[in-house]
C-alpha positions in Angstrom: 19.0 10.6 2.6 15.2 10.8 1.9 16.0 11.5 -1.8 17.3 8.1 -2.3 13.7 6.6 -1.2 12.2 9.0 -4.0 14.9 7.9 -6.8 14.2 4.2 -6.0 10.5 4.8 -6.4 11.2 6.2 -9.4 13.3 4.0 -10.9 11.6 0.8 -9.6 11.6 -0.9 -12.8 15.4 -0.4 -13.7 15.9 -1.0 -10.3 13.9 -4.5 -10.3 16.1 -5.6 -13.2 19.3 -5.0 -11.9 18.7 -6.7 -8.8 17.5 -10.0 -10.7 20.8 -9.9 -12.9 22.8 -9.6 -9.8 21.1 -12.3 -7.4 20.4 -14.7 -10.5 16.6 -15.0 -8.3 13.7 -14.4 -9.3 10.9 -11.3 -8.6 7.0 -11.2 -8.2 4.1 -8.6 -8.4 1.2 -8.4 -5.9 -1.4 -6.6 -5.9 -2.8 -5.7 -2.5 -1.5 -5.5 1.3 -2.9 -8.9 1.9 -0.2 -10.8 0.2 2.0 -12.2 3.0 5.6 -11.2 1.7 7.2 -13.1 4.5 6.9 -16.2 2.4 8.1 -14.7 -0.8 11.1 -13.3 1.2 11.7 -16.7 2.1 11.5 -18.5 -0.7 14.5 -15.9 -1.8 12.5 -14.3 -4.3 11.8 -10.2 -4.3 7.8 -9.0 -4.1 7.3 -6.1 -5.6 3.9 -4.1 -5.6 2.3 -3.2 -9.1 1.7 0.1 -9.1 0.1 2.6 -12.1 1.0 5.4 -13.8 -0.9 8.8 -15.0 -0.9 8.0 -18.7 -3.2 6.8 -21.0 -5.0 3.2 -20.8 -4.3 2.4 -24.5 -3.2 -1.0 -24.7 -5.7 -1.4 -21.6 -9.0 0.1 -23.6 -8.4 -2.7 -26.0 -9.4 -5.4 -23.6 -11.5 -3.6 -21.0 -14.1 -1.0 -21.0 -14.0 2.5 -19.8 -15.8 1.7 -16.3 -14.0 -0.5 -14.6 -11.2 0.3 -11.6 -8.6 2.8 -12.9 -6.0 1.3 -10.4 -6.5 -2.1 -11.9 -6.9 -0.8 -15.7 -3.5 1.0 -15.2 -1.5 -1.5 -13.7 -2.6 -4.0 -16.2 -2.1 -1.4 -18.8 1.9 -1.4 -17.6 2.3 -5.4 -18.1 0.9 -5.3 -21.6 3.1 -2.2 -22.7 5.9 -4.5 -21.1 6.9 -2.3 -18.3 6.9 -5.3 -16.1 8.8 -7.5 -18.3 11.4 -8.1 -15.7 8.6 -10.0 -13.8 8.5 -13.7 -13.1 5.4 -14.1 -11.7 2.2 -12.2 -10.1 0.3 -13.1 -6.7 -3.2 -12.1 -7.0 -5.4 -12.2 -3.7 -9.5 -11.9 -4.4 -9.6 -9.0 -2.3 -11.9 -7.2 -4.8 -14.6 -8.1 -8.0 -11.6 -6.3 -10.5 -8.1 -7.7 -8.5 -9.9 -11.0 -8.7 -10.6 -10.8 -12.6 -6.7 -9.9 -13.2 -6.1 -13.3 -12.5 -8.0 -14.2 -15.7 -6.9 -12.1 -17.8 -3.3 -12.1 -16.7 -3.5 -16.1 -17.3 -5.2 -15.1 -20.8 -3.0 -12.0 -22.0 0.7 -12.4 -20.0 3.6 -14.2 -20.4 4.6 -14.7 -16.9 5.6 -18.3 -15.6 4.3 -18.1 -12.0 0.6 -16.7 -11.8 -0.8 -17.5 -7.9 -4.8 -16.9 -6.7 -4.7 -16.3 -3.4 -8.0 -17.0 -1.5 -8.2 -14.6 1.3 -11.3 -15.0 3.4 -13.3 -11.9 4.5 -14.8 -13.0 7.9 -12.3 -12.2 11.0 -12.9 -15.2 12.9 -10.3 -18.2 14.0 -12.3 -20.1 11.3 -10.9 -17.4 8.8 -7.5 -17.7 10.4 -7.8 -21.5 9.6 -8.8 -21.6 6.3 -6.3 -18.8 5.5 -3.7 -20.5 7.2 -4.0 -24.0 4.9 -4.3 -21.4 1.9 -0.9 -20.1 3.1 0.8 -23.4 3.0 -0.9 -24.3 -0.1 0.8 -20.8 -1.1 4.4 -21.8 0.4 4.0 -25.3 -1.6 3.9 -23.2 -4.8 6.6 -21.0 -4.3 8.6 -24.7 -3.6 7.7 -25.7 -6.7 8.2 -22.9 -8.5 12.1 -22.5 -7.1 12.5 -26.1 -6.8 13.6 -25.8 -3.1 12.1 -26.3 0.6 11.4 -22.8 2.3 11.7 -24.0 5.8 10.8 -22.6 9.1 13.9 -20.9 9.6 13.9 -19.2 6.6 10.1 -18.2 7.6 11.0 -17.1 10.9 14.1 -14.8 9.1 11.5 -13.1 7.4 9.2 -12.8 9.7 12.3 -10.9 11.7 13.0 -8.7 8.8 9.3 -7.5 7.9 8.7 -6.4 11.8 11.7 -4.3 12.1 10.7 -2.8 8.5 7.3 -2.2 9.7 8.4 -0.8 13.4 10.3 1.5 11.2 8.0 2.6 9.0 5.6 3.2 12.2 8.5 5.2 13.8 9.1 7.4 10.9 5.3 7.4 10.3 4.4 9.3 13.7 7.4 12.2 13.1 4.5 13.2 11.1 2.9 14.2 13.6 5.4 16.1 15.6 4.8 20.3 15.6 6.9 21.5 14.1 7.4 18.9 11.7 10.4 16.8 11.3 9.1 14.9 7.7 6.2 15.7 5.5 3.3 13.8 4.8 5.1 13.6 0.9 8.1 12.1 2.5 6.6 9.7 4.3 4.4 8.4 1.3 7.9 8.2 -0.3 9.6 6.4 2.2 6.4 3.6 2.3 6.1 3.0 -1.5 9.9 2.4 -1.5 9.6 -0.2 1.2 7.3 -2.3 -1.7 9.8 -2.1 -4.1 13.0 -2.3 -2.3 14.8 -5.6 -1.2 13.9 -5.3 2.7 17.2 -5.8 4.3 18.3 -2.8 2.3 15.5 -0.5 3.5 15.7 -1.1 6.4 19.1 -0.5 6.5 18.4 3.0 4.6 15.8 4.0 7.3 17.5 3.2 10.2 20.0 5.6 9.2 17.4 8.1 8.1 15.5 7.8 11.4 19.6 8.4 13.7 19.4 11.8 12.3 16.2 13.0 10.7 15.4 15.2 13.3 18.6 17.5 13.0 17.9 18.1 9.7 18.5 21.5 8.3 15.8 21.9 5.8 12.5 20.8 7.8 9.2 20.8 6.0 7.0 23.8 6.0 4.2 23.8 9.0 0.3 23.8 7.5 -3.3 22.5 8.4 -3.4 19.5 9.9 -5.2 16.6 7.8 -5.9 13.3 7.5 -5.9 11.0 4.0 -7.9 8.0 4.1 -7.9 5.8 0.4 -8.6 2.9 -1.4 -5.6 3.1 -3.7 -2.5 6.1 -4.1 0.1 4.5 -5.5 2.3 7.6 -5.9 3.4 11.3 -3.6 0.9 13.4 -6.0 -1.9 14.3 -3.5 0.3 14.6 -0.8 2.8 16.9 -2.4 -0.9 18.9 -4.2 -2.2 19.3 -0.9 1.5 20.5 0.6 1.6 23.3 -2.2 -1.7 24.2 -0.8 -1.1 24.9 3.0 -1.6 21.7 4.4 0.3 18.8 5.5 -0.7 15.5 6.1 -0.2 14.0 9.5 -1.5 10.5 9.3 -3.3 8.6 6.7 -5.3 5.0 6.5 -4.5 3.8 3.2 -3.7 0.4 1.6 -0.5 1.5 0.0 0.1 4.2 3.5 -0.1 3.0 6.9 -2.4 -0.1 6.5 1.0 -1.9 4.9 2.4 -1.7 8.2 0.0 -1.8 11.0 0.4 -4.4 13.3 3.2 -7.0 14.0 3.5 -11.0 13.1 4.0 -12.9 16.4 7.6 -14.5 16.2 6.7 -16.7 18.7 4.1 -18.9 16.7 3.7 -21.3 14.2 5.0 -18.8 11.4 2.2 -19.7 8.5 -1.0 -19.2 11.4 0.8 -16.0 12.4 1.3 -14.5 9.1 -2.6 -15.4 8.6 -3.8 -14.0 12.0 -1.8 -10.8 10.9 -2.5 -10.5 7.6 -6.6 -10.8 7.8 -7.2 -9.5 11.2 -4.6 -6.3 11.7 -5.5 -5.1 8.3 -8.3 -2.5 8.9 -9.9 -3.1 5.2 -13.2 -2.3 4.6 -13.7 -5.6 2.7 -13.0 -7.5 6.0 -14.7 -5.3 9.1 -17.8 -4.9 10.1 -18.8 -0.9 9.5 -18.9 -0.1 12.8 -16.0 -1.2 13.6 -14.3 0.3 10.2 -15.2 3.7 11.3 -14.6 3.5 14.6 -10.9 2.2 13.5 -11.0 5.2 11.1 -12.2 8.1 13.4 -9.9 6.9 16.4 -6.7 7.4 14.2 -7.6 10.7 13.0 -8.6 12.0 16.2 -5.4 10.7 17.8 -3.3 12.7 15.0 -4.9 15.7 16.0 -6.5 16.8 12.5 -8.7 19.8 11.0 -9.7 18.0 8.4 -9.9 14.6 6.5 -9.4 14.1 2.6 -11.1 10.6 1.3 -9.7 9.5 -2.1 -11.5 6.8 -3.2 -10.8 5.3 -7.0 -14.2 4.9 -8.8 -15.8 1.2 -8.7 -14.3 0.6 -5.5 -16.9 -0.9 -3.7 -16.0 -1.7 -0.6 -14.6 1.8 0.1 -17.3 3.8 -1.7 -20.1 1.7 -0.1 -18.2 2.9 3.4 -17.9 6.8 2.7 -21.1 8.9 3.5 -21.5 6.3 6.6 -17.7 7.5 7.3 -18.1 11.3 6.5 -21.0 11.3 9.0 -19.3 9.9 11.5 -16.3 12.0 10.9 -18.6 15.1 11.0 -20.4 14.3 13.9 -16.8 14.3 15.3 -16.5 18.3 14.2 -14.1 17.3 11.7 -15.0 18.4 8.0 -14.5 16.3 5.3 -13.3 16.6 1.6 -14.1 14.1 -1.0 -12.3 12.6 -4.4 -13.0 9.9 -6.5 -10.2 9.3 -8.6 -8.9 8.4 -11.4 -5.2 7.1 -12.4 -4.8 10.3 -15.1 -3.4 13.7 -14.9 -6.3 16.0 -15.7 -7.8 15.1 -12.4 -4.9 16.9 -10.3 -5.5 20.9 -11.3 -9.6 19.9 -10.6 -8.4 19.0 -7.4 -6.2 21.6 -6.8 -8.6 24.4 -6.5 -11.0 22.6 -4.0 -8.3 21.5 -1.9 -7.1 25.0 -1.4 -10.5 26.2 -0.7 -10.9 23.6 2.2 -7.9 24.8 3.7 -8.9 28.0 3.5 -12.1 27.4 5.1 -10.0 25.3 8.0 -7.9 28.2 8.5 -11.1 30.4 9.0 
């Protein structure tokens, strides 16, 4: 069963298209864990996360120079080669200096009908829960336009449902991780979470229910290895996990955007729906762009300590701010904790993987010492 998360993945884009020609409805990009899917769901259109690819930036370099985010600069590179033709529409949330200049240029350069800003406030305060709040509804009132229908209540409150049993899953199948020996690798996980961005929800969580009644008689567990931690800005894809597996190590927990972050913490189903998706979705999202550094790294360091890691491995794309600004206050921290740290700053392209290749395997083997 876990292949079929892996295929999906794969085959997102075929996949998005044959689920807009059978449901006639339509299907939107967004670009960060901020964007509250609950009220796409509702409006009966699919969000899909944009995600890269480890190829060249050609039609990319045209517009944009060399220095800017890789992450952003390959996703964009995708829409203009037409990979996301199937699209119609992209929520962009000004999470970040380069997200929040793909709004212009995706007004400028794309063809796509529906093209949403979302404001998304950066103090974690009930005044940030207010203003995000009427930004949410101003959101919902969109969508309505957009698919020329009311999304009521109900339909919100459906959603709400459906995304807390898909992230209770994801947290169940998350900590199996951890287990020794292990039950699912780090890889598999990864797998399992980028599907959940790309899949209608209903069927995923379908999928994983099943997966998660009889994953742990599997016959063919992973391979036991050093204990680590990845924390990242952006992996949009199994590559480092699967490196550092072939390496000796396995990867027990993670604090990523596209990893655990997408789940962590639940909507309450009990409250107004649109202030409970904005009390979620700005203050249960440990981002660096939204907490204060103390209580970043003290978010940070309590996860890995609680999964029991040798080591941690920080991926961090180059010209991401927020995370790079947090790093060497981070490996400190991490350090002072007796846990040794490993460094990337990466890039969306393939000659990257064998540099990292050899120094992951020599910080296992200095774990294992």
């Amino acid at each position: 069963m876990l292949e079929q998360f892996r295929q999906y993945h794969l085959a997102r884009h075929q996949n998005a298209r044959v689920w807009k020609e059978q449901s006639g409805s339509q299907v939107l990009g967004t670009l960060c864990c901020c964007v509250p899917e609950e009220i796409i769901h509702a409006a009966g259109i699919l969000p899909v996360r944009i995600m890269g690819e480890h190829e060249e930036t050609t039609e990319a370099d045209i517009h944009f120079p060399t220095n800017l985010c890789p992450y952003c600069k390959s996703c964009f590179d995708q829409a203009l080669k037409e990979r996301y033709d199937y699209l119609d529409g992209l929520v962009i949330p000004n999470v970040c200096n380069m997200i929040k200049a793909m709004y212009g240029f995706s007004k400028l350069l794309l063809k796509t009908p529906y093209i949403r800003f979302l404001e998304v406030p950066q103090r974690l305060s009930d005044q940030g829960v207010d203003y995000f709040t009427k930004e949410l509804r101003r959101f919902k009132e969109s969508l309505e336009d957009f698919v020329g229908k009311p999304i009521l209540d109900e339909a919100l409150h459906h959603s709400i449902d459906v995304y807390n049993e898909s992230r209770t899953l994801l947290e169940k199948v998350s900590e199996l991780r951890k287990k020794s020996p292990p039950v699912v690798s780090g890889s598999e996980v990864q797998e399992i979470v980028l599907s959940s961005m790309l899949m209608p929800k209903e069927e995923h969580n379908r999928l994983l229910a099943g997966l998660l009644d009889h994953i742990e008689e599997r016959d063919d567990p992973p391979e036991a290895g050093v204990r680590l931690f990845v924390s990242a800005s952006i992996l949009d894809d199994t590559d480092l996990f699967a490196l550092i597996e072939e390496c000796g190590g396995m990867v027990v927990a993670d604090d990523m955007p596209m990893g655990s972050r997408y789940f962590f913490g639940q909507v309450d189903s009990n409250s107004e729906p649109l202030r409970a998706l904005a009390d979620r979705y700005l203050n249960k999202i440990a981002c660096p762009r939204k907490m204060l550094p103390e209580e970043r790294l003290n978010f940070a360091t309590d996860r890995m300590l609680d999964a029991d890691v040798k080591g941690t491995i920080i991926h961090n794309m180059r010209a991401c701010d927020s995370h790079l600004y947090e790093y060497p206050l981070l490996r400190q921290q991490l350090e002072s904790q007796g846990l040794p740290v490993l460094f990337f700053r990466g890039e969306e392209t393939e000659t990257e993987k064998e540099q990292q290749r050899a120094d992951i395997e020599a910080f296992i083997e200095m774990l294992e010492d």
